[in-house]
N, C-alpha and C positions, 0 to 999 in steps of 0.2 A: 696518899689521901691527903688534899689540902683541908684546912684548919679551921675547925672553931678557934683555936690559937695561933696564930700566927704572930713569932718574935721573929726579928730581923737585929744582928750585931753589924755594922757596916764598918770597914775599912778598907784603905784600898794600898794594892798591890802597883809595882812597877808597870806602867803603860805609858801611853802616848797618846794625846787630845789636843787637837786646836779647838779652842774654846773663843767666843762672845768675848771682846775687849772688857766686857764687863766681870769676866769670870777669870778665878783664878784654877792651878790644876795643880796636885803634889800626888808623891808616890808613897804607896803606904804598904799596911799586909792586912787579909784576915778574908771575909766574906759576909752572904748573909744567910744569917740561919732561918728555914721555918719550919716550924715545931710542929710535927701532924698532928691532929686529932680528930673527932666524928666530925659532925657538919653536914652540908647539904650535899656533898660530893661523898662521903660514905653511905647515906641512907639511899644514892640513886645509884652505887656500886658501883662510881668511879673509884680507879686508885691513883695512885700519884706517882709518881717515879721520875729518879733523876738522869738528865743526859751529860755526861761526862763533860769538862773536867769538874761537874756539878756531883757530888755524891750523896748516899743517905747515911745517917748512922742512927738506927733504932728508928725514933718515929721524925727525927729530925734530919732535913734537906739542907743541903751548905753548897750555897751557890759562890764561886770564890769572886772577887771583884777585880773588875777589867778598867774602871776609868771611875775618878769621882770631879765632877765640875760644883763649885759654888761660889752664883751669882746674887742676882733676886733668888734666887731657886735653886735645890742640889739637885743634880743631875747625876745619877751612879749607874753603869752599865755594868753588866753581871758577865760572866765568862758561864758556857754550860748551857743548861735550860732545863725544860721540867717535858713530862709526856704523862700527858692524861690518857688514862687505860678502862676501859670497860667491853669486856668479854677479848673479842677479837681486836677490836675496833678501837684507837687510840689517836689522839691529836700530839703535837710536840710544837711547844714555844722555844721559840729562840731569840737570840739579843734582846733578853728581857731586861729592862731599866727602870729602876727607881724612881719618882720625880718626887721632893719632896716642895713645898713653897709653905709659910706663915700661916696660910690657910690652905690647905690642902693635902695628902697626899696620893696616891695613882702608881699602882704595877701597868707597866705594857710590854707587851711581847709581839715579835713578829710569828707566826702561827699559817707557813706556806708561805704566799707572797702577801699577806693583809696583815697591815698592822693592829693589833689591837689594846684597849686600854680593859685590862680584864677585873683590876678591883682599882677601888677609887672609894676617898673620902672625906668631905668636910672634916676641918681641924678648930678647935677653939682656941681664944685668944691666946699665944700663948705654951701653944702647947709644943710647937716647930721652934728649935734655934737653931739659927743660920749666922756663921761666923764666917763672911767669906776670907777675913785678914790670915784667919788660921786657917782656911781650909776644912771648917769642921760642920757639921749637921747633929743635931742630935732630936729624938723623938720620941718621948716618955713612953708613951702606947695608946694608939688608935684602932675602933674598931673599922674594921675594912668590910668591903661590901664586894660581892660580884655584878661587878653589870648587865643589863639588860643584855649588851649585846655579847659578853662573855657568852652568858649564860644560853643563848640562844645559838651562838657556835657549837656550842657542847652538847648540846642537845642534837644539834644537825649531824655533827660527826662522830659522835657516838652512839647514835641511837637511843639519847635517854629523853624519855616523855615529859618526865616528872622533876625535871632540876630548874629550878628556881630563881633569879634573884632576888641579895638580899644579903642579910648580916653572914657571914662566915668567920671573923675570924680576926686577932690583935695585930700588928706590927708597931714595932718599937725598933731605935734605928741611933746606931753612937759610932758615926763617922768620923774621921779623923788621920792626918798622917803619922805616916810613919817615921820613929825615933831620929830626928836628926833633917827632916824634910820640912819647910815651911813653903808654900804658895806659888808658882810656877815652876812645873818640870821638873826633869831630872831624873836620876837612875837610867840605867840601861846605855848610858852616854847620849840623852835626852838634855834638852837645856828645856828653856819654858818664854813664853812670849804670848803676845793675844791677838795682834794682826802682824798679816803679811807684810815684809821690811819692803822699800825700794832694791831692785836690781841693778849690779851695775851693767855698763854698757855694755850694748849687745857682741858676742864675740865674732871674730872674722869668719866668713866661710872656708874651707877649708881648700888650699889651693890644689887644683888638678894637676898633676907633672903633665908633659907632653907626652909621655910615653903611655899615660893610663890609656885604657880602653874601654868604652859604654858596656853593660853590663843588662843583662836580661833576668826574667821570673823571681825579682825582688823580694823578698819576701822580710817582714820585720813585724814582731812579736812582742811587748812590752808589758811585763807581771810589777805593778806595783805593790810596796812593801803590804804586805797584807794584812798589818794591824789598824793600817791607815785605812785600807779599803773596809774592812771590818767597823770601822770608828763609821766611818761615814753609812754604814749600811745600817747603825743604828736610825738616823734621821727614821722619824715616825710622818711626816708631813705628806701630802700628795702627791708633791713634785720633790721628794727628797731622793736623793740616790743619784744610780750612773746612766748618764746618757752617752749614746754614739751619733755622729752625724761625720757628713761629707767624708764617708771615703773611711769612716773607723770601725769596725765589727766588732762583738765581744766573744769569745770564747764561749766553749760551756761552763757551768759552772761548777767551780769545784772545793773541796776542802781543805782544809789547812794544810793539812800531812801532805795533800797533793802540788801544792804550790812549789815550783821547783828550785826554788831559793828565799825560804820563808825567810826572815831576819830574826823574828821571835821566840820570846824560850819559851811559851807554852803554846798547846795545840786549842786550834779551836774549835766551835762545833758549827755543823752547818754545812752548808755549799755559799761560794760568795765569787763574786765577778770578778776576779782574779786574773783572766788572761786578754788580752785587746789588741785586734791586729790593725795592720796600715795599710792603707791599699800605697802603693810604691809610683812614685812620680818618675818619666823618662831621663832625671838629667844623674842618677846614682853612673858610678865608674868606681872601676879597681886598675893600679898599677903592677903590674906583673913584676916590672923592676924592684921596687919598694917595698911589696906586698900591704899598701895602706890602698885605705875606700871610703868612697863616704856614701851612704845611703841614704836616702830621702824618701819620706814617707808623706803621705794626704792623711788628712780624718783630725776630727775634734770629741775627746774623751771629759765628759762634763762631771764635775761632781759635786754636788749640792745637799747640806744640810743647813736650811735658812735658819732653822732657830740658834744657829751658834755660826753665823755668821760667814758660813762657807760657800761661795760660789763662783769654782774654782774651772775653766775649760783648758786643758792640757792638749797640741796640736804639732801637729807635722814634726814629727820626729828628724833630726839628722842623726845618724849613728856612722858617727867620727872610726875605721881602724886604724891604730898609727902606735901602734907597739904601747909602750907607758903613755903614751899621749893622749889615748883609745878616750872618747866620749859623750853621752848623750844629750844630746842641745834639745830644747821643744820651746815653742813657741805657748806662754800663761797671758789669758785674759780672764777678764770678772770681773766683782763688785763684791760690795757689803767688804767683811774684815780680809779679802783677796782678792782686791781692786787692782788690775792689771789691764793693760792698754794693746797686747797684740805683741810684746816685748820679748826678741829669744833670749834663752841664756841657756848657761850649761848645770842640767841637771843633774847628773852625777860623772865622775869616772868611769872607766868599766875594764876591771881586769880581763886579760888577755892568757891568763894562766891555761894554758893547755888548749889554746885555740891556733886555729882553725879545729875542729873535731872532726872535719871530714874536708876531703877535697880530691879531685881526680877527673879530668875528659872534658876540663874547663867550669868544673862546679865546687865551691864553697860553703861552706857553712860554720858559721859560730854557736854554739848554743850555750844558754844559760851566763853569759855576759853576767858577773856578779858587779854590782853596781857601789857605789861609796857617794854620798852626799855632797854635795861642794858649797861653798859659802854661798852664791845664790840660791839652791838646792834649802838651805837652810832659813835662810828670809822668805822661801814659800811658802815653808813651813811656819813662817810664826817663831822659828826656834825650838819646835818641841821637839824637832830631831836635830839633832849637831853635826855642822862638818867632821865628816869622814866616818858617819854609821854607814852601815849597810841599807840599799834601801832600791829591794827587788831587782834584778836583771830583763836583758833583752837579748834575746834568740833573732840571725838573722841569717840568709843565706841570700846566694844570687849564682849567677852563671856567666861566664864568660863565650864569644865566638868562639 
């Protein structure tokens, strides 16, 4: 049952964020609490309930924190989410985010595919600090409003006539890092940064022996690190999120637990675009002598969150086999803070530990290629991942005559 009271304690937890040149990011602990009590969503016999790794204890909800940015404005994304419950019939938010700004602050949550801003409220002079040098927010206590269109969702999907918006409820909010962390990155072997570094020069193609031989039914599969996909699936914008074009597909979508080589030490909630395939260009080859190949893939994997400065198109995979050599090149274009020109480089490593995993009657296959970051790999990023984490693998197969 959300709140006539609503207290929120903010800090934050080890993650990873490319953030706005203007914003800094540090790793912290804690979460936010909100305090249940009566209000409009008890009198219409809504209840309130948490979606893991979000818990309740007594009338208080503790949603832990996945990421804290502050610029002009704090930005804090929550790990978990909430499910609104009445009788049978129940809604669930998920990547619900804080925004706090000098005047203003606003809960949103994604709720299905639609974003929505579900409390929101004018702040007086005064009453929001923002430290972005420390990395800190802090927010005495505001009362919070349910909006028109919360209030109007909830009503559709839960069948209640009578729910209202309107005042609900306090948040008060003391962000900050954690003992020993000051202002970009870190923890987890995370560095910190605010735009994409220059790449160096593009690497050689990968030379064919005489002996190889062209190769049929290509197939290549690419799971990026999924805290990164998860960050970007926050963007709340219209045109925020992942696009497919020329020859890229996406997967279903799936959960963290399901991701086949997640990088991260906690699980998250949801389903998220996790898997993206390549439709396969004629010129891939394997050498029987050697047993090294290089595969080539079509498609442009887009990913956009303009309010912090991401718009990033990831394209045409090469996945290099070549024993320790093994690794995946992709062609990065964009703009805004991942301004890139059409430039390949090498994206990660990719171990070879117990590959092939299958082969027989002129067929191969690799799966789950665990991937390691490489110093371009790392200037993608901004720095907020560091050469040599881990960061998602690529499943690939093919056939020989």
């Amino acid at each position: 049952m959300l709140p006539r009271t609503l207290f929120a304690t903010v800090a934050v937890c080890a993650a990873v964020t490319l953030a706005p040149a203007a914003a800094s990011a540090a790793p912290g602990a804690g979460g936010v609490n909100l305090t249940v009590g009566g209000g409009v969503l008890v009198d219409s016999g809504i209840k309130v309930l948490p979606i893991a790794p979000a818990n309740k204890r007594g009338k208080r909800l503790e949603l832990p924190v996945q990421t804290i940015v502050v610029g002009k404005e704090a930005n804090v994304l929550l790990r978990g989410g909430i499910r609104f419950k009445a009788g049978k019939r129940s809604l669930k938010l998920r990547a619900v985010r804080l925004k706090l700004s000098v005047g203003r602050v606003s809960i949103a949550a994604k709720a299905g595919k639609r974003r929505v801003t579900f409390f929101s409220t004018g702040l007086a002079k005064g009453k929001a600090k923002l430290d972005r040098s420390k990395t800190t927010a802090k927010l005495a206590g505001a009362k919070l409003a349910l909006t028109p269109k919360a209030a109007r969702l909830l009503r559709k999907k839960l069948g209640v006539d009578d729910l209202a918006a309107g005042k609900l409820g306090g948040l008060g909010v003391d962000a900050k890092p954690r003992s020993g962390s000051v202002g970009g990155g870190g923890g987890s072997g995370e560095g910190g940064g605010s735009k994409s570094a220059p790449l160096s020069s593009p690497p050689p193609v990968m030379t064919r022996p005489g002996s190889a031989v062209a190769v049929s039914g290509v197939s290549i599969v690419w799971y990026p690190r999924d805290s990164w996909v998860r960050y970007v699936d926050s963007g709340i914008g219209p045109n925020d999120g992942f696009f497919v074009a020329n020859g890229a597909t996406k997967g279903a979508p799936m959960t963290t637990d399901d991701h086949p080589c997640s990088d991260d030490s906690y699980p998250g909630s949801g389903q998220f675009d996790y898997e993206y395939h390549f439709t396969a260009k004629p010129s891939s080859w394997y050498d029987p002598i050697s047993g090294t190949a290089a595969l080539y893939g079509q498609g442009d994997i887009r990913f956009r969150w303009a309010e912090h400065g991401i718009d990033l198109t990831v394209s045409d995979p090469e996945i290099e086999i070549n024993g320790s050599l093994s690794r995946s090149i992709f062609r990065f274009s964009g703009s805004d803070d991942t301004a890139y020109e059409g430039q390949r480089a090498v994206l990660t490593t990719l171990s070879m530990a117990g590959q092939p995993t299958s082969s027989g009657g002129g067929a191969f296959s690799y799966q789950k290629m665990r991937g390691s970051l490489t110093k371009d790999g790392e200037a993608v990023f901004a720095g907020y991942y560091s050469e040599g984490v881990g960061w998602g693998c690529v499943s690939a197969s093919f056939a020989t005559s």
